[in-house]
Each structure stands twice: as C-alpha cells, then as structure tokens.
C-alpha positions as CSV (number, residue, x, y, z in Angstrom):
1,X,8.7,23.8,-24.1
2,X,9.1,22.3,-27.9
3,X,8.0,19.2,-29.1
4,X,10.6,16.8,-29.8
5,X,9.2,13.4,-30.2
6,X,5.2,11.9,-30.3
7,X,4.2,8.4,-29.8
8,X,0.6,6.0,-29.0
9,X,1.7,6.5,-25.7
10,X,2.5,10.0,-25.1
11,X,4.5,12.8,-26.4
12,X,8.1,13.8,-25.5
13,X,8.9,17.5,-24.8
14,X,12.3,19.3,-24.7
15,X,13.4,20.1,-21.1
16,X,14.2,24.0,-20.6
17,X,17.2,23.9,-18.2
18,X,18.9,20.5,-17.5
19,X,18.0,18.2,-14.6
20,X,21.1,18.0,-12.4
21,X,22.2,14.4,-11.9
22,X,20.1,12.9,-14.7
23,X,21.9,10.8,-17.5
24,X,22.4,12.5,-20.4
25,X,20.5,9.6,-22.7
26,X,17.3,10.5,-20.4
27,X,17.9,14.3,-20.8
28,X,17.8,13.9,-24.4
29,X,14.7,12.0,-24.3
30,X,13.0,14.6,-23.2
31,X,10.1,14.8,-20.2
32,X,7.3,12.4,-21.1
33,X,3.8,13.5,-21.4
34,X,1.2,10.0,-21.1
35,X,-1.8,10.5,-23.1
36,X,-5.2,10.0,-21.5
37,X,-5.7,6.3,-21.0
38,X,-7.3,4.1,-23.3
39,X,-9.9,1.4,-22.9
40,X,-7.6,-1.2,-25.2
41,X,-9.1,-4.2,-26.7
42,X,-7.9,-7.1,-24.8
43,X,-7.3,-10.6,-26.6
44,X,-8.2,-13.7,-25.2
45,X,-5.2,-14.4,-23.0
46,X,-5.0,-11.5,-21.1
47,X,-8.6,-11.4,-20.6
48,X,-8.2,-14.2,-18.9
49,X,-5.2,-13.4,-17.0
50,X,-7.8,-10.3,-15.7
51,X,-10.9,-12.9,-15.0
52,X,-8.2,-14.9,-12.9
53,X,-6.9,-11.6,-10.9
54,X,-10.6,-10.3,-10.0
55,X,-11.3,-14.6,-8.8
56,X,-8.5,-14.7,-6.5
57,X,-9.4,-10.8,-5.7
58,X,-12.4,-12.0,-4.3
59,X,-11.0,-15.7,-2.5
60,X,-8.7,-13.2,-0.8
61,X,-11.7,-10.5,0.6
62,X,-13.3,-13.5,1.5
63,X,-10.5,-15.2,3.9
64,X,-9.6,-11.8,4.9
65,X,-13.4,-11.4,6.5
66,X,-12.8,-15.4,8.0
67,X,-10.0,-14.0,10.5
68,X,-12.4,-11.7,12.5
69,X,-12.9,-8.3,13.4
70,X,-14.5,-5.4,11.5
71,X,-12.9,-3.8,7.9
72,X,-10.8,-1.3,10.6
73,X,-9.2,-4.4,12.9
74,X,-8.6,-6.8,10.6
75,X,-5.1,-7.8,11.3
76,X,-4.3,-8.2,7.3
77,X,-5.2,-4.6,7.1
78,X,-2.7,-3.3,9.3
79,X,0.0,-5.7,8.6
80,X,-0.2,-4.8,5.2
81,X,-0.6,-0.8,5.6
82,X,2.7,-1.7,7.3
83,X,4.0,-3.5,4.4
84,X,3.3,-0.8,1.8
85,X,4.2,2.1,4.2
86,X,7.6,-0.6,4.7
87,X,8.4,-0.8,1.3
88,X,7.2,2.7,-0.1
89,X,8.9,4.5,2.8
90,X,12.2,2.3,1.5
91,X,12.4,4.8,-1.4
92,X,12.9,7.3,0.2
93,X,15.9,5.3,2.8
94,X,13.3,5.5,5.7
95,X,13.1,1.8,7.7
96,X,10.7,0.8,10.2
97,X,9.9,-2.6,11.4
98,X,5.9,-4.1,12.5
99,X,6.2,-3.7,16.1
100,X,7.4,-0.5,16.0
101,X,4.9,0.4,14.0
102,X,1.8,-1.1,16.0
103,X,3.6,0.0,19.0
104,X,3.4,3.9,18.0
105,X,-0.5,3.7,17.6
106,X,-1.6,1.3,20.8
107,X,-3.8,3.8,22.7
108,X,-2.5,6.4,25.4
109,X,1.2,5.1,24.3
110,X,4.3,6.7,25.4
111,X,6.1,9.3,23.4
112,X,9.1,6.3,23.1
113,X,7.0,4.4,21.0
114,X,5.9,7.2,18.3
115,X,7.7,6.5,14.6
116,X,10.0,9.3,12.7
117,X,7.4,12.0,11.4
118,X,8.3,11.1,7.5
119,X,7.2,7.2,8.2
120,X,4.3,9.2,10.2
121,X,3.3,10.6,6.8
122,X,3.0,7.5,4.8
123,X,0.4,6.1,7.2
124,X,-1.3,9.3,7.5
125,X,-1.8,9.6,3.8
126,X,-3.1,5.8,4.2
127,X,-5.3,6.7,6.5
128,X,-6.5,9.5,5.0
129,X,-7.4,7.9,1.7
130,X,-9.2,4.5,3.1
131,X,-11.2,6.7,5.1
132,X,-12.3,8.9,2.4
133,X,-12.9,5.7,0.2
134,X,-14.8,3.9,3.3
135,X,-17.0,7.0,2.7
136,X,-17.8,6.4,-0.7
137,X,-15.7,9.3,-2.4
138,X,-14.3,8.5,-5.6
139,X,-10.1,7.5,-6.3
140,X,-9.7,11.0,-8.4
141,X,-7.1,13.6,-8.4
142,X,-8.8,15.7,-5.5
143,X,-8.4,12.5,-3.4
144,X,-4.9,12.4,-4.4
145,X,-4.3,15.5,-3.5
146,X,-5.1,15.4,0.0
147,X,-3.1,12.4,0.6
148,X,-0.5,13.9,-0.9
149,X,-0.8,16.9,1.2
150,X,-0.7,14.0,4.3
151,X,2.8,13.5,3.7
152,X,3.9,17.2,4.7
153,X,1.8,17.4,7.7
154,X,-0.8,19.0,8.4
155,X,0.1,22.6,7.6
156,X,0.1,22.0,3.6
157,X,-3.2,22.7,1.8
158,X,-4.1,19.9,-1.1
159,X,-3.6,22.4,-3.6
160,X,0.0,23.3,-2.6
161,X,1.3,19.8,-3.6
162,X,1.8,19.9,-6.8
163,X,5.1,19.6,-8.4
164,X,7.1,22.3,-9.2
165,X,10.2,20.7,-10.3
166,X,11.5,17.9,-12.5
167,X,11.0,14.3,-11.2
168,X,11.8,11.4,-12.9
169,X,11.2,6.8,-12.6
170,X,14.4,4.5,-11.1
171,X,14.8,5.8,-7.8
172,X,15.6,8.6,-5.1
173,X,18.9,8.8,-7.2
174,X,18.5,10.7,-10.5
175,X,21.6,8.7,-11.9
176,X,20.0,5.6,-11.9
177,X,16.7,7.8,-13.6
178,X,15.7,6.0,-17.0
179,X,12.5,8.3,-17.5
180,X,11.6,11.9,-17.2
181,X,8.3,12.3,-16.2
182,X,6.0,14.8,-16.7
183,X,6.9,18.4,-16.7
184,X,5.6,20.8,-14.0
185,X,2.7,23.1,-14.7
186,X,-0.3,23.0,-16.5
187,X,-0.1,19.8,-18.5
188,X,0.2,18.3,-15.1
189,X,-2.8,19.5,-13.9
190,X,-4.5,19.1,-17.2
191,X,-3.5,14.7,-17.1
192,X,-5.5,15.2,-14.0
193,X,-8.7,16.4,-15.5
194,X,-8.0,14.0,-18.2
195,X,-7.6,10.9,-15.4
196,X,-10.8,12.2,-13.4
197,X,-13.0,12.0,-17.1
198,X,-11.4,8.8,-18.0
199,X,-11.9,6.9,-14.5
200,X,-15.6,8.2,-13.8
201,X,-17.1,7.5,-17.7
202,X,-15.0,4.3,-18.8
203,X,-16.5,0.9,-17.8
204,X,-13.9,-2.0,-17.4
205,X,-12.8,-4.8,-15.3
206,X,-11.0,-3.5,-11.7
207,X,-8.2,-5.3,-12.1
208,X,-7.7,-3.5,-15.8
209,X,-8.6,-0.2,-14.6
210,X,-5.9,-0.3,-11.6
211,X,-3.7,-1.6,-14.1
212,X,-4.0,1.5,-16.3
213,X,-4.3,4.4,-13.3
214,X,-1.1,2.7,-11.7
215,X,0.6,3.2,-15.1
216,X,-0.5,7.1,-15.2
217,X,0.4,7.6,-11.8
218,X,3.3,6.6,-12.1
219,X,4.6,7.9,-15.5
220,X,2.8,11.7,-13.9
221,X,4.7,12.0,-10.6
222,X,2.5,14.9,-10.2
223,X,3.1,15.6,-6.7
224,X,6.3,17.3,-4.5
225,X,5.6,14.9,-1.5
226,X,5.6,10.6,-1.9
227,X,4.9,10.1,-5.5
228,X,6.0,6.6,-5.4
229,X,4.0,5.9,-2.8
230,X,0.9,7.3,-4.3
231,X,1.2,5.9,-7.3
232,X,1.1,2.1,-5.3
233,X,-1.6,3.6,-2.9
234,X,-4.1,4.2,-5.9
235,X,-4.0,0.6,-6.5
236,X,-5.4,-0.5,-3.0
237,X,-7.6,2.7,-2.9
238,X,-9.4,1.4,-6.2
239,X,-10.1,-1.8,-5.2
240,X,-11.3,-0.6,-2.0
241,X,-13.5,1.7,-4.2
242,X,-14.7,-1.4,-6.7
243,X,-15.6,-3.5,-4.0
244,X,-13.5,-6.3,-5.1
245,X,-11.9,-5.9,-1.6
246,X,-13.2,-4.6,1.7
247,X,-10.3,-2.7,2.8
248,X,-6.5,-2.3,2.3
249,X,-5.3,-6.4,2.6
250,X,-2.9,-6.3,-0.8
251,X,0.3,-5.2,-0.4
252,X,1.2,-4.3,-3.7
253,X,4.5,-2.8,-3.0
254,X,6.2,-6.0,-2.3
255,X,5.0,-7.6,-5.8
256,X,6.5,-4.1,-7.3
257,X,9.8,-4.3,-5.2
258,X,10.2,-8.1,-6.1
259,X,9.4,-7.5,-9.6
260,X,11.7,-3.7,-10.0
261,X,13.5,-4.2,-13.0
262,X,10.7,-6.1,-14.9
263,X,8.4,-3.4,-13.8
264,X,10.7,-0.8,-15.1
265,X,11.1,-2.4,-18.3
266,X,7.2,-2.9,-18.7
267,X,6.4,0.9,-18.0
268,X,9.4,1.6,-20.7
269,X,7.6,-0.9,-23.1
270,X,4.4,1.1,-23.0
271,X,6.3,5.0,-23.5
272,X,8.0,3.2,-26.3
273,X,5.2,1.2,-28.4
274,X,2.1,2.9,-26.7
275,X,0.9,-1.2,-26.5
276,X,-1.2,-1.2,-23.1
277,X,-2.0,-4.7,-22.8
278,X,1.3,-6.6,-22.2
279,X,1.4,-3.9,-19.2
280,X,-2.1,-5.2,-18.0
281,X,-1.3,-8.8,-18.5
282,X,1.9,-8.3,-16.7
283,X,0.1,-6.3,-13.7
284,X,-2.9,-9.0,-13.5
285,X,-0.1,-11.5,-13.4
286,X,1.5,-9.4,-10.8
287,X,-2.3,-9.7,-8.1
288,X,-3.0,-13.3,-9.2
289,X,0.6,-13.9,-7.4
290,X,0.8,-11.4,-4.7
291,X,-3.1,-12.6,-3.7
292,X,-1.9,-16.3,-3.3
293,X,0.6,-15.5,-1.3
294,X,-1.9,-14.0,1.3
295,X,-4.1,-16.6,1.4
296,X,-1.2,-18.8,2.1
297,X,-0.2,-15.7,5.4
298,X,-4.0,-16.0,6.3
299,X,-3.9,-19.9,6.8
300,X,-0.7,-19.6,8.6
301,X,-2.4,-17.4,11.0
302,X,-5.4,-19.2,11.7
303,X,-2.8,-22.1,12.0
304,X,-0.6,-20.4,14.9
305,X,-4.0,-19.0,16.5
306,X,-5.3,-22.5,16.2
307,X,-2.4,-23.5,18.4
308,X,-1.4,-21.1,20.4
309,X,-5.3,-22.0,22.0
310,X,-4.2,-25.1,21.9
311,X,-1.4,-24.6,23.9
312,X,-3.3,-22.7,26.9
313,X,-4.4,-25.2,30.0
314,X,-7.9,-26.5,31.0
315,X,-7.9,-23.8,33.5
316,X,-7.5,-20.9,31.1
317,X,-11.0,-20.5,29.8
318,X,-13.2,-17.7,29.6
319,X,-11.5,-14.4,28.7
320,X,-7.8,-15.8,28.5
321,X,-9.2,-17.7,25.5
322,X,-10.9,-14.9,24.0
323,X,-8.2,-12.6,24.4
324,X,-5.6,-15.1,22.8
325,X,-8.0,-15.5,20.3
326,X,-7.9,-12.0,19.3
327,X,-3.9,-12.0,19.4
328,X,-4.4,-12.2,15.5
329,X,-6.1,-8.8,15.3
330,X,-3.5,-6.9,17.8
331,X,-0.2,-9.2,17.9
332,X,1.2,-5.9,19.6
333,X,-1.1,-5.0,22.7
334,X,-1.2,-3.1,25.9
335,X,-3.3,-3.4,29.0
336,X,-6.0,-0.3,27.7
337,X,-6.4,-1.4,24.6
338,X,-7.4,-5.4,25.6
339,X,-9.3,-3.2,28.5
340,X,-11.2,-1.5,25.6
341,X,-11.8,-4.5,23.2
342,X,-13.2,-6.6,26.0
343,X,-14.8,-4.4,28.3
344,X,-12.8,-5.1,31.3
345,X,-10.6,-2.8,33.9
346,X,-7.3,-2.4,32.6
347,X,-5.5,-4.0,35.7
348,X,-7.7,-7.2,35.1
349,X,-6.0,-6.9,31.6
350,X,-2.9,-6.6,32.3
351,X,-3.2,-9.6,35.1
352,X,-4.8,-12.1,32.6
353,X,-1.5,-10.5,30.1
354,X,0.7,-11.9,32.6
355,X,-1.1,-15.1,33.0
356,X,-0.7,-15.4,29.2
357,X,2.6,-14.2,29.3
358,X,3.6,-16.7,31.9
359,X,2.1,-19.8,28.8
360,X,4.6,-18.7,26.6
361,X,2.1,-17.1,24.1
362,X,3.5,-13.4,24.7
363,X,6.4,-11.3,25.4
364,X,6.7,-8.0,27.7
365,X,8.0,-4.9,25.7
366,X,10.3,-3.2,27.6
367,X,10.3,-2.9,31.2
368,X,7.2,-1.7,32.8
369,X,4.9,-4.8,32.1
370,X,1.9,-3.1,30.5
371,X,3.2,-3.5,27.1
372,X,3.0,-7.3,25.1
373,X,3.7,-8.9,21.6
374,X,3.3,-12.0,20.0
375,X,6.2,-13.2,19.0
376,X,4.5,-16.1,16.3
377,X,2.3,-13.6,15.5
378,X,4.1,-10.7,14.9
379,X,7.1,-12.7,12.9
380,X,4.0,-13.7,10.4
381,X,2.8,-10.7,9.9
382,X,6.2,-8.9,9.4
383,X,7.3,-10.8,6.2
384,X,7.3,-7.6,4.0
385,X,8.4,-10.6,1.0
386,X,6.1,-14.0,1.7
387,X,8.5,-16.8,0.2
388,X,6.7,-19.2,-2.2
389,X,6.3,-22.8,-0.6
C-alpha cells in the first residue's frame, strides 16, 4: 500500500482494490491508520469535565452495591449486559427483548426459551471478558481477542479473528460508511502492540484512558466477528479493570446510540485535526449523563421494591417477603432457581410463586406455571433509552 495523506492523528493509505459499496469520497480517502495514543495535555475545563465523570463513576458503584446481591447478581449488571448486548446486537439487525433474555439463562430452562446463537455470542463475549477482568487480567489485545473469538463460537481460536478484509465506521451498510478503517495485516496487528505498551506504561485518569482506547478501537476494527461491539465492551471492561466500578452497570451503548451522529462527527474531528481532547470532553460528558440516568433507574427500583412489599398482606411474612425482596435481582424467575437462592424445595418455591402470583406482584410465563416475571420490574429494567425527568 502507498502513502497518500499523514496527519497528528494518523496516516491515510491508498486502498489496493476498491471496497464494494463504499462511497467513492471515502475510497479516495484512503484506509486510516490511528497513531499510538497520546497522553494530551488537558486544560482546565475538560479536566474537570473528567473529575466530574470519575465522581458520579463512583456515586453509581456505590448505589449499584445498595440494591443487594454479589458483583454476579446484581440486577443492574444484567439489565445492562442486556442493554449493551440490545443495542450492540442492533448493528448487526439482531433484536431481542429483557425477558427473553433472562428467560434463556434461568437454570435447567427449556430449549424454547434459549436466544438466536448470534445474540448468544454477544453475551458470551461479555461473559467472557468480565470474567477474565474479575480475575485480574489486564483490558489488552489478547483479551480482545478471545472475546472476539466468543462471537463465532467456540470452535474459533483467538488468533483466527483478525480481520482479513476491509471494514469501515457508519454502519452494517458500507453506503452510509464515512471512514475506512484500518487495513488488514500487519499494521493491524502492530496498533495492537502499540495499544498493549500505551495502556500498561501511561498513567491517566480512567475516565481519560477509556476515552482514548474507545477511540482506537473503534477507528482499528481489527477483528472479522462484532467490532462494534468490542469497541463499546472495552469501555465497561476498563472500568471494571480500574476499579472505578465493580462490575459491568454502565451501558454505554445507549449514550452512543443516542448520541450517533455527534459521535460520528467527534471521531471524524480527531482523524481530521489529530485534537484528542474535545473527543475526551465530549466522551466524559457522554458517562457524567448516562451515570445519572442510572442512579435515577436504581431509585426507581428500590422505589417499586419498596412497594411491591408494601403491597403483600400481614400474613405474608417470612420467605414471601424475602423472596419479593429479591424480585430486583431476578425480575424473570423460575421455581429452581428461587429453590437455589433460598435454600428451599423447589415445589415449596413454586407454591409461595403462586401465592405471590395470586398478590399481583408476578405474572406466569407461558403455560406450565413454573415460570414468573415481574412485570414493574422487568418494564424498569428494559428501558434500553432512560428518558430524562
């Protein structure tokens, strides 16, 4: 490939054979190449916009905790692996709802309940990567990798994933394309080595080194399988690494989503001028917002939990109040799993589901009994897009 263009940001190469389907204006362009990240000099009002991001960070790790459960259970965690998988999985014209969702992975569940294999995928690759963070491995490119290779199943190897092909940012559609990213090969693999030296020696703020990686990720596309998704996965996986947050309770991908054609125009910005910190204002901007937003779901919760108790008799006492109490960690439940969170026989658990049931307070999925949702609940938790009061 030839050089054609070089910028702070990056270079632009020619492209050997044309990319079918990709305007003309972005063809000419060129794929682009991001140089390493920097560690920019922030002034004073985005360094505050970053002190204001990691503040809320924690509020929202704290609140998160406040709802019960371990880091695993917490309902926000699920919820919001739903959200991202939601939104991510969007991209690629795959739709699932909540329910269905919690309803694949309730314990010794029916094979009518299991989700499409691709949406499968995106909460394997989840998985995989919270788990490997949990265990104190580091957000690098061999992580990425593997979660990468979680999005083909389990017969692809982490190093088979990398990208052979062109890809380009604006969507499953290469028409509505308005960047080339990096080409296949080695300068792919070599912005990896670059990203793993950068993210293990430079010391910065979280909030300002998610800003950064998200950027590279993005602008890389390194991998054949869920770029898009990887890309907003890093963002959760490194604050999950940092500490700021316990486990995966920002849903990034709706902020994105919300914010497409601003986000777009930012990451242009940044090819164009190579000027990182409007990008890291923008994106701390971005967490102060989407964090508020969840500590308004997480006082709505408490709220409906609050009364749904509230609305149980005198006579319910004892384990119909702790089980509605824990409605909040599984609005979608069956008999064996209440069996196993409370240490009771599963036909107790499905009797005091029917009691329960019989208050109002839960629904029967389909039509053998053994299956229940919180309607309240569940409705909270689905709201992939959190309206501002």
């Amino acid at each position: 490939m030839e050089e054609t263009e070089s910028s702070a940001a990056g270079t632009h190469v020619r492209v050997a054979a044309a990319v079918p389907g990709v305007p003309p204006d972005v063809l000419a362009r060129g794929a682009f190449v991001p140089r390493p990240a920097p560690v920019p000099w922030l002034g004073a009002a985005t360094t505050v916009e970053v002190a204001r991001a990691q503040e809320v960070l924690g509020r929202l790790d704290q609140d998160a905790r406040r709802l019960g459960g371990d880091r695993s259970s917490w309902p926000l965690v699920r919820s919001t692996q739903v959200r991202e998988v939601q939104h991510s999985a969007s991209l690629d014209g795959v739709q699932a709802a909540l329910q269905e969702v919690l309803l694949s992975q309730l314990p010794h569940t029916r094979s009518g309940h299991r989700v499409p294999e691709q949406l499968a995928g995106y909460l394997r690759a989840s998985a995989t990567g919270f788990a490997a963070v949990a265990a104190g491995e580091p957000v690098d490119s061999r992580l990425m990798c593997r979660v990468a290779a979680q999005f083909a199943g389990a017969d692809v190897e982490p190093d088979q994933v990398w990208r052979e092909g062109y890809a380009w940012l604006g969507g499953p559609d290469p028409r509505e394309a308005y960047l080339l990213a990096s080409p296949p090969g080695p300068l792919l693999r070599a912005a990896a080595a670059q990203f793993d030296e950068w993210s293990a020696a430079e010391p910065m703020l979280v909030v300002e080194r998610v800003a950064l990686g998200l950027y590279q990720w993005e602008t890389w596309r390194p991998f054949q399988f869920g770029n898009g998704h990887i890309a907003r996965l890093y963002v959760g996986l490194q604050l999950a690494a940092s500490g700021v947050l316990s486990a995966q309770v920002l849903p990034i991908s709706a902020w994105i989503d919300r914010n497409s054609d601003q986000y777009a125009e930012q990451i242009r910005r940044v090819v164009a001028t190579g000027e990182y910190e409007p990008w890291i204002a923008f994106v701390a901007r971005g967490v102060q917002q989407l964090c508020r937003q969840e500590l308004r779901l997480i006082r709505r919760l408490e709220q409906a939990r609050d009364d749904m108790l509230r609305r149980l008799s005198d006579k319910d006492t004892g384990m119909i109040r702790r089980i509605v109490a824990d409605l909040v960690l599984t609005p979608v439940t069956n008999n064996r799993q209440i069996a196993e969170l409370h240490g009771i026989d599963p036909k107790y658990a499905n009797d005091l589901c029917r009691r329960i049931s019989d208050r109002g307070l839960l629904e029967v999925v389909g039509k053998y009994g053994k299956t229940y949702y919180s309607p309240e609940l569940l409705k909270l938790m689905s709201l992939t897009d959190p309206a501002d009061p």
